[in-house]
C-alpha positions as CSV (number, residue, x, y, z in Angstrom):
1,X,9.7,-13.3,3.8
2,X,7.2,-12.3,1.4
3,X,7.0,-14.3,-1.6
4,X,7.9,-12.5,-4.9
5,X,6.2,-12.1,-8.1
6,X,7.6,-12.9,-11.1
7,X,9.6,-10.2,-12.9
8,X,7.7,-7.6,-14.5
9,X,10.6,-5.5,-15.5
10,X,9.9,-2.3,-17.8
11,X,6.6,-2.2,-16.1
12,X,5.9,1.8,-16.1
13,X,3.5,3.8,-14.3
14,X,2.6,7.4,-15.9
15,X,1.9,9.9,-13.3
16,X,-0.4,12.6,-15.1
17,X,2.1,16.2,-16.0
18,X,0.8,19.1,-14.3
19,X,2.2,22.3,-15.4
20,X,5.2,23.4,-12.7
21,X,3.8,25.8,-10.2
22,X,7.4,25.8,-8.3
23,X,6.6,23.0,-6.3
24,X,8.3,20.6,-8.7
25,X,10.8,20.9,-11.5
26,X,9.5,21.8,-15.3
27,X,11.9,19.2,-16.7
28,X,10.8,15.7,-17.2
29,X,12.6,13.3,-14.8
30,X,12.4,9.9,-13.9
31,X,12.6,7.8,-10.7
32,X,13.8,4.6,-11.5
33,X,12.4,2.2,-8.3
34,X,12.8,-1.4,-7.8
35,X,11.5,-3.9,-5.4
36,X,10.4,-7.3,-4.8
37,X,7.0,-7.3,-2.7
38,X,4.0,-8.6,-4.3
39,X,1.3,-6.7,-5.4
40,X,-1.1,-8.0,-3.0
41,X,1.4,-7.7,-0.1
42,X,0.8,-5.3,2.5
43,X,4.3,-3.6,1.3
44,X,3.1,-4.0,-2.8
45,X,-0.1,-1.9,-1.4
46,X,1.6,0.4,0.9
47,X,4.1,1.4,-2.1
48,X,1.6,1.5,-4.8
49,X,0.1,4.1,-2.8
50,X,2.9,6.0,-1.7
51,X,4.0,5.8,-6.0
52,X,0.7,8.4,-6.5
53,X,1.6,10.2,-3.9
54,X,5.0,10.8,-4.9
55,X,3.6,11.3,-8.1
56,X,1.1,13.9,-7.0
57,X,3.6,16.0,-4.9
58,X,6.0,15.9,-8.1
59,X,4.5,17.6,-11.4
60,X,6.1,17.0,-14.2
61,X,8.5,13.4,-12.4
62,X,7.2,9.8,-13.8
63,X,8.2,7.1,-11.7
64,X,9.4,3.5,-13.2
65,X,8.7,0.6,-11.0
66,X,10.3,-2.1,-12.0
67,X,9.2,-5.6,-10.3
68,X,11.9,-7.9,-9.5
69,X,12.0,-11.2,-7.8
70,X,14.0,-11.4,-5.2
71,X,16.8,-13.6,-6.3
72,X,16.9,-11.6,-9.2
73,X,18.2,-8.5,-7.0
74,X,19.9,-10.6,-4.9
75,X,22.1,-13.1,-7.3
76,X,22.5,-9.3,-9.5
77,X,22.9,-6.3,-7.5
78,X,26.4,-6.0,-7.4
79,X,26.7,-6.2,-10.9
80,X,23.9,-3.9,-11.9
81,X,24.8,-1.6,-9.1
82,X,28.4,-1.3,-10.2
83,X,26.9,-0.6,-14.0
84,X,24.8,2.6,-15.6
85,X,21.7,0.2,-15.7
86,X,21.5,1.0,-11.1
87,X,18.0,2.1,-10.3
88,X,17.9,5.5,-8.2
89,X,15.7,3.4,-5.4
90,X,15.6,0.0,-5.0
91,X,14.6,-2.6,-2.2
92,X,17.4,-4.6,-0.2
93,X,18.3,-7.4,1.7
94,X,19.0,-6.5,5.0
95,X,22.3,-7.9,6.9
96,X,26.4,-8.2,7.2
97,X,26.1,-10.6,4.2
98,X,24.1,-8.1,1.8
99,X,23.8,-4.9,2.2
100,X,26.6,-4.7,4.7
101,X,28.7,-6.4,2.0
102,X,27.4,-3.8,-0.7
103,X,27.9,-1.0,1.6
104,X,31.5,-2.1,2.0
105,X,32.3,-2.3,-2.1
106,X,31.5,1.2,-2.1
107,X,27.8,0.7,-4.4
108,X,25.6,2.4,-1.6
109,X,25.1,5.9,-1.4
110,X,25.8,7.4,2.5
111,X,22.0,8.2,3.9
112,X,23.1,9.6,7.4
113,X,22.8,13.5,6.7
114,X,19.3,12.6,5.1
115,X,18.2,10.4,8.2
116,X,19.1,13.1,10.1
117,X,17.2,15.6,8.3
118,X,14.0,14.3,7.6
119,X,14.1,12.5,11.1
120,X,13.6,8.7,10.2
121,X,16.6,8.1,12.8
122,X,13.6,9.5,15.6
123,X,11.4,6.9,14.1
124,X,12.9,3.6,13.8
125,X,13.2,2.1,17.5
126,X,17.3,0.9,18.4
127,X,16.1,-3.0,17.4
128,X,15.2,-1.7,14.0
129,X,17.4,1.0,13.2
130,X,20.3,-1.6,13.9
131,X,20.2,-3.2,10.6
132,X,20.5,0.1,8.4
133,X,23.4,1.2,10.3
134,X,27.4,-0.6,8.6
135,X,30.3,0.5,9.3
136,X,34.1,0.2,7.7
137,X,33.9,-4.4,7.3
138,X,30.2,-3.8,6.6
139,X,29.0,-5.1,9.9
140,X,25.9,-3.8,11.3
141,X,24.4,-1.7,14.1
142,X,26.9,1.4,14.0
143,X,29.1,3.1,11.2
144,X,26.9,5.0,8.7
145,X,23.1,4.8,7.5
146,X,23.1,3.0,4.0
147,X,19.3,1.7,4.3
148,X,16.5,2.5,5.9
149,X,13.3,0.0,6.3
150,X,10.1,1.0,6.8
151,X,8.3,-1.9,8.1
152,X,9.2,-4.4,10.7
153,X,9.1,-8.4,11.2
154,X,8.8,-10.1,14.6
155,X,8.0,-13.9,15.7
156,X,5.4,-14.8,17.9
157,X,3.3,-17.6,19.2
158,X,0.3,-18.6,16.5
159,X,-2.7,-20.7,18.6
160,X,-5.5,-22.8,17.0
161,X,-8.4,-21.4,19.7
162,X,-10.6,-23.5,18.7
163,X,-8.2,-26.5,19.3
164,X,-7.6,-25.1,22.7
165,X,-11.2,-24.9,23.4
166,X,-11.9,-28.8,22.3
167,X,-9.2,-29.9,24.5
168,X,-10.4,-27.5,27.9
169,X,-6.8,-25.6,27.5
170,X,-6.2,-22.0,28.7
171,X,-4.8,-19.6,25.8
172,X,-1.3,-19.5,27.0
173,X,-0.5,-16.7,29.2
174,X,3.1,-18.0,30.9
175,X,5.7,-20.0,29.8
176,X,4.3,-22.4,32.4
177,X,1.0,-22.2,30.5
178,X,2.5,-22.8,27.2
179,X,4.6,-25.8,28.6
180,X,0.9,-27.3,30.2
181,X,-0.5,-26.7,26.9
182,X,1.6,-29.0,25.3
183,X,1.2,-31.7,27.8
184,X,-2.3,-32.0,27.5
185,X,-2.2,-32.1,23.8
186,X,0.3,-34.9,23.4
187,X,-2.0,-36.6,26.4
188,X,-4.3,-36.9,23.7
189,X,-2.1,-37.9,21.0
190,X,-2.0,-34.5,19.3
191,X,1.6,-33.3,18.1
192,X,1.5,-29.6,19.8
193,X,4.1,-27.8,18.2
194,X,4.4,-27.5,13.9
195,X,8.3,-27.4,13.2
196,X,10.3,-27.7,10.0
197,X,13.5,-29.2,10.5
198,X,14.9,-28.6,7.0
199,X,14.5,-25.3,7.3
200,X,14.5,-22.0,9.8
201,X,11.8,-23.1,11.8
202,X,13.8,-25.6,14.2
203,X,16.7,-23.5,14.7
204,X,14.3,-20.5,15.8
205,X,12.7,-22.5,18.6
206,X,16.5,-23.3,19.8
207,X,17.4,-19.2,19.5
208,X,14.3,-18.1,21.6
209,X,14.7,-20.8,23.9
210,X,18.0,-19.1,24.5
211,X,16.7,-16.1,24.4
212,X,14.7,-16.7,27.3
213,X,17.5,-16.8,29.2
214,X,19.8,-14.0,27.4
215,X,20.0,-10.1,27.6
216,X,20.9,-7.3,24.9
217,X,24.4,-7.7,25.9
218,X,24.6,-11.5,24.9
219,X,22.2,-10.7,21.5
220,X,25.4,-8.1,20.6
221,X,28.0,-10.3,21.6
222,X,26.3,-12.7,19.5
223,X,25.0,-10.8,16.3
224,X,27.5,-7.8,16.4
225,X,30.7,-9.6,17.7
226,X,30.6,-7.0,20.6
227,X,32.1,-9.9,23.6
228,X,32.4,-13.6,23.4
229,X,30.6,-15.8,22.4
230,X,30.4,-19.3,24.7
231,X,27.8,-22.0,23.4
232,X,27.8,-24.1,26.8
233,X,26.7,-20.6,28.3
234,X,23.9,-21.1,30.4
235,X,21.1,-19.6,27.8
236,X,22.4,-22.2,25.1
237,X,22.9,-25.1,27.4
238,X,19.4,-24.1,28.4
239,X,18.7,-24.2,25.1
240,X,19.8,-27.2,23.2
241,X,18.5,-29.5,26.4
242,X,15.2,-28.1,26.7
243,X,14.7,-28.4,22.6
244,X,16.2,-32.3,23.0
245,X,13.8,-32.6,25.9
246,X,10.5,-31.3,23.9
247,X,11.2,-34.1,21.4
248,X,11.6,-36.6,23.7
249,X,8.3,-35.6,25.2
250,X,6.3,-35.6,21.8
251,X,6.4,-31.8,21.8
252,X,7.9,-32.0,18.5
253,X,7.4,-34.3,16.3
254,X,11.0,-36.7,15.3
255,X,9.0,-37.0,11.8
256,X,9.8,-33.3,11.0
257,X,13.1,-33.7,10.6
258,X,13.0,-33.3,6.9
259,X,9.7,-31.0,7.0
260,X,9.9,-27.5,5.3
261,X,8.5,-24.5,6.8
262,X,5.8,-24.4,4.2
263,X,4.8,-27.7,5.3
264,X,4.3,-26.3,8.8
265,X,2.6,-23.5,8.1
266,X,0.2,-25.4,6.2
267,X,0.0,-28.1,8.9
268,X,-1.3,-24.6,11.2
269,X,-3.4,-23.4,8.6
270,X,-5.1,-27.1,8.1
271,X,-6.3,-27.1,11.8
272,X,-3.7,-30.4,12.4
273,X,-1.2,-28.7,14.4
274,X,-2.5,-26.3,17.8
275,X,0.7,-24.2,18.0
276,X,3.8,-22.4,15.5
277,X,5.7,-20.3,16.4
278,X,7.2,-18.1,13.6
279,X,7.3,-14.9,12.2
280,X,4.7,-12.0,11.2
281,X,5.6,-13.0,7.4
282,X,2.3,-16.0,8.3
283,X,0.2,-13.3,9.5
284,X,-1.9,-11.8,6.3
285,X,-2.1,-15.5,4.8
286,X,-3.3,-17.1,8.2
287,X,-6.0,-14.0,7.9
288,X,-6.8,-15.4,4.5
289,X,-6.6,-19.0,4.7
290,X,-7.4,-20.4,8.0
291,X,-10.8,-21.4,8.6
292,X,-10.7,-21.4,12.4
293,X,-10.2,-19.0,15.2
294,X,-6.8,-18.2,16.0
295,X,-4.7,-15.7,18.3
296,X,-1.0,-15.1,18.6
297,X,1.0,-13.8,21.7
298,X,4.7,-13.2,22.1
299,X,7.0,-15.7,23.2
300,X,6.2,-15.8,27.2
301,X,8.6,-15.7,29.9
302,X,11.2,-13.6,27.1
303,X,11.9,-10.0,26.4
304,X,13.8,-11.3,23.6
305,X,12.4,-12.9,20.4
306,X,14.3,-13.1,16.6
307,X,13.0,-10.2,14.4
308,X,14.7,-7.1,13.2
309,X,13.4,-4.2,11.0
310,X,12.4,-5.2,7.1
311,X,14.2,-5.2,4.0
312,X,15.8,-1.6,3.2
313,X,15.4,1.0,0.8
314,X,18.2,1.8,-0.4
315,X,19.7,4.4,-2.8
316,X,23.0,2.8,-5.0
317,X,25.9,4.9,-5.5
318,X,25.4,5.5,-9.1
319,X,21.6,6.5,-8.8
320,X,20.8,9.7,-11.2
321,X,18.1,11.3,-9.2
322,X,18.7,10.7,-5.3
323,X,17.1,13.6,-4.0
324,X,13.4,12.2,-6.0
325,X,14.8,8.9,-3.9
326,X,14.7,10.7,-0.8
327,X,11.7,11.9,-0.9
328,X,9.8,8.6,-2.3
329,X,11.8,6.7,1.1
330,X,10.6,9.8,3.3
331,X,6.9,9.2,1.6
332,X,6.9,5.3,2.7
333,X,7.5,6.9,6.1
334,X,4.5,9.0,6.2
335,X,1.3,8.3,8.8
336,X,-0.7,8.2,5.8
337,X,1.0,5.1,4.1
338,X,2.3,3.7,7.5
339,X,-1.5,3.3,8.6
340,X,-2.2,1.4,5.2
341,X,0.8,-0.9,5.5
342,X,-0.7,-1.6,8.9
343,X,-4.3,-2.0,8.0
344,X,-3.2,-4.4,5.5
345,X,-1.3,-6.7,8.1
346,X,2.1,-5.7,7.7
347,X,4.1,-4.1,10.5
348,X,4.9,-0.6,9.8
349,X,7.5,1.6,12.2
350,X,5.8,4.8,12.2
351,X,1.8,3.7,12.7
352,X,-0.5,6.1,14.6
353,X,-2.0,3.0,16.4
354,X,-5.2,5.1,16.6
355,X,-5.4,4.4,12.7
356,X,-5.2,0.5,12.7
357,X,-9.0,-0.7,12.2
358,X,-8.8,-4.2,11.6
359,X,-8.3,-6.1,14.9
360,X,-6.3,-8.5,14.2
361,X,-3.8,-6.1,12.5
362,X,-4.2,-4.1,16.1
363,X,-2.8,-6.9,17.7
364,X,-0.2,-7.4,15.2
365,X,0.8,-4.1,16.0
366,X,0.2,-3.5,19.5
367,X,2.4,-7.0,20.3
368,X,5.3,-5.4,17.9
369,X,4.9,-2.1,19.9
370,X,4.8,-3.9,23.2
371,X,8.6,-5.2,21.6
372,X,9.8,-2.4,20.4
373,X,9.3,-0.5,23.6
374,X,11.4,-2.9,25.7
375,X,13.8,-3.6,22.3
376,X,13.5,-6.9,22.4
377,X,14.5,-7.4,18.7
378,X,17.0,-10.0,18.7
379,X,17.4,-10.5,15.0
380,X,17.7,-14.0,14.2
381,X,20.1,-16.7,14.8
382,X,21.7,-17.5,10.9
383,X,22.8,-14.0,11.1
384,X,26.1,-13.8,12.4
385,X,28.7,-15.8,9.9
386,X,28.2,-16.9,6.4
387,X,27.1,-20.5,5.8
388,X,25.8,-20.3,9.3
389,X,22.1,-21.5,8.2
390,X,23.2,-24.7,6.8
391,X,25.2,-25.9,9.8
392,X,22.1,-24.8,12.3
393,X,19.6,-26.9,10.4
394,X,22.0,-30.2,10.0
395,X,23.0,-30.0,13.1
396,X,19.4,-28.8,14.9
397,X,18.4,-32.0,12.7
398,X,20.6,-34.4,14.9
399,X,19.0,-32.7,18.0
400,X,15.4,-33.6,16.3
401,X,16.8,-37.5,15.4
402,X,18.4,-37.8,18.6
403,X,21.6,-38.7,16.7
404,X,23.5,-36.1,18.6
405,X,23.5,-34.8,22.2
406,X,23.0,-31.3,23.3
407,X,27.0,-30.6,24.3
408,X,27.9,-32.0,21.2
409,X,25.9,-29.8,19.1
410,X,26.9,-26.8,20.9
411,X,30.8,-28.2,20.6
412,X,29.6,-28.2,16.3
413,X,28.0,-24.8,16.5
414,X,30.8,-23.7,18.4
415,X,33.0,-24.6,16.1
416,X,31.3,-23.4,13.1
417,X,30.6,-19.8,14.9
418,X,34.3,-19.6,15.5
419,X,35.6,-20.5,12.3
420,X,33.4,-17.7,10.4
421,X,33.6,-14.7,13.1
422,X,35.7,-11.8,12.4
423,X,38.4,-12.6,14.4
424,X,39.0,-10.4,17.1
């Protein structure tokens, strides 16, 4: 997730007043926008740019962007949404937990007839388009549209080539390559794998390991409460023993246990660790930071891997101009901006892949596309029931210390799972 600036609210940006010529209105307005991307990001970009377009389409309309962190529009929303202060636009969390919830206190305005029209239902692929869709309890993937992102996140594989190279390894082609990889390193005493155990990194090796071995059916049964849900299925079995077993091996590293996922990213971009696997939200700083060469490839063996589309814009109930809000959303959906968001390594939805000159954002892109295509978007494993986080990374934490066995972590996931699904 990209980090946040600091609040920089009242911030306003003046959009020079043309005289109307019928293609906007002669009364001043105002578009009130909100969201929490840095500057520098390649969404703070994107959205800068697509604010003077906006702008330049609209004579006469000035739009305030206000810059919010994002626990400030998380820990607030439904207060300032259910007040006079609501913005017409602002950026969301996606999810059952946030936007479902908001959608289901009634603070949301209902997008569908405007997805419809200006097409961004044709453009989002079924993996992203899941997380804009809530229905009646505010759970995701069907009901009506009450966000709509316009970028995408994915995991993948990260490399250190030039690590690969020293040691005489193969860039990983096969799960079978991968697995080799790793062998070779810890041969010679290098840790493969960066991990975090205090946070979402650990849990996420579980989930794709189990993805591996899963199908769309058993992501919805899982994610959407559409079927049961057994943890000594074979996929988790799978899972849980073949994460135990990568620890035991020195795939992962027992002194991670209390590591944070900025500590592994770092470990990565310091050249100490040869593999991380985590999500496109690493790409742009890796560009920036890392001082080696370095390649990513999806997860192999798996047309399944955690990701989902990005945050959403969406438009509150109590919004004063939601048709301006319409057409800034339909704006960020454009080619033009779409290629920019691209170019500057984020992962748009509605690219023209023709447009994307940097390589690395090419294979940024062409990877997601490859994923898309096949809709392997399996959103992520925290998901599905509230608190759900906290009990993956204590218990994936036992798995790490060897303090618990793989049935009876499935037996405390189980558990967990159960007691916070809607019951059915």
């Amino acid at each position: 997730m990209a980090s946040a600036a600091a609040a920089l609210a009242g911030t306003l940006l003046l959009a020079s007043c043309g005289d109307s010529d019928g293609g906007g209105s002669s009364d001043a307005k105002t578009l009130r926008l909100w969201h929490y991307e840095a500057p520098n990001s390649a969404m703070g970009v994107a959205w800068a740019e697509a604010i003077k377009e906006f702008e330049a389409k609209h004579p006469g309309v000035k739009v305030k962007f206000e810059e919010k962190s994002f626990e400030q529009i998380q820990k607030t929303a439904p207060m300032v949404l259910n007040s006079s202060d609501a913005p017409d636009l602002m950026e969301y969390n996606k999810g059952n937990a946030t936007a479902g919830l908001l959608s289901k206190q009634g603070l949301l305005t209902d997008l569908s007839a405007e997805a419809t029209k200006r097409g961004w239902d044709k453009l989002l692929s079924p993996g992203v388009r899941t997380t804009s869709q809530y229905d009646t309890n505010g759970v995701m993937g069907s009901g009506k549209w009450y966000g709509v992102p316009n970028y995408a996140e994915y995991t993948m594989v990260y490399f250190n080539k030039d690590l690969f190279a020293k040691y005489g390894i193969p860039e990983p082609k096969t799960f079978d390559d991968l697995v080799s990889a790793m062998d070779t390193f810890v041969d010679n005493k290098v840790t493969p794998l960066a991990n975090s155990g205090a946070e979402y990194l650990a849990q996420q090796y579980v989930y794709q390991l189990a993805l591996s071995k899963a199908d769309r059916a058993w992501v919805d049964a899982y994610e959407l409460y559409q079927g049961k849900v057994d943890f000594h299925d074979a996929a988790w079995t799978y899972a849980a023993e073949t994460f135990a077993d990568w620890v035991k091996k020195g795939y992962i590293g027992k002194n991670s246990t209390s590591t944070k996922a900025e500590e592994a990213g770092v470990s990565f971009i310091q050249g100490k660790a040869p593999i991380l696997f985590s999500g496109s939200w690493w790409y742009g700083r890796f560009q920036d930071e890392a001082k080696f060469d370095w390649g990513t490839t999806l997860w192999p063996g798996s047309n399944l891997t955690p990701g989902s589309g990005g945050n959403l814009w969406v438009v509150p109930k109590s919004a004063e101009n939601k048709d301006l809000a319409y057409d800034f959303i339909d704006i960020t959906m454009s080619k033009k901006i779409q290629n920019l968001l691209g170019n500057k390594g984020g992962v748009p939805v509605a690219a023209d892949a023709a447009a994307i000159t940097d390589p690395r954002s090419k294979d940024l892109i062409t990877n997601f596309n490859t994923l898309s295509d096949r809709d392997g978007l399996a959103f992520y494993p925290d998901w599905p029931v509230p608190g759900f986080y906290d009990v993956l990374v204590s218990e994936t934490q036992k798995l790490i210390t060897g303090s618990a066995q793989p049935d009876a972590y499935l037996d405390a996931l189980q558990e967990a799972y159960d007691k916070g699904a809607p019951k059915r």
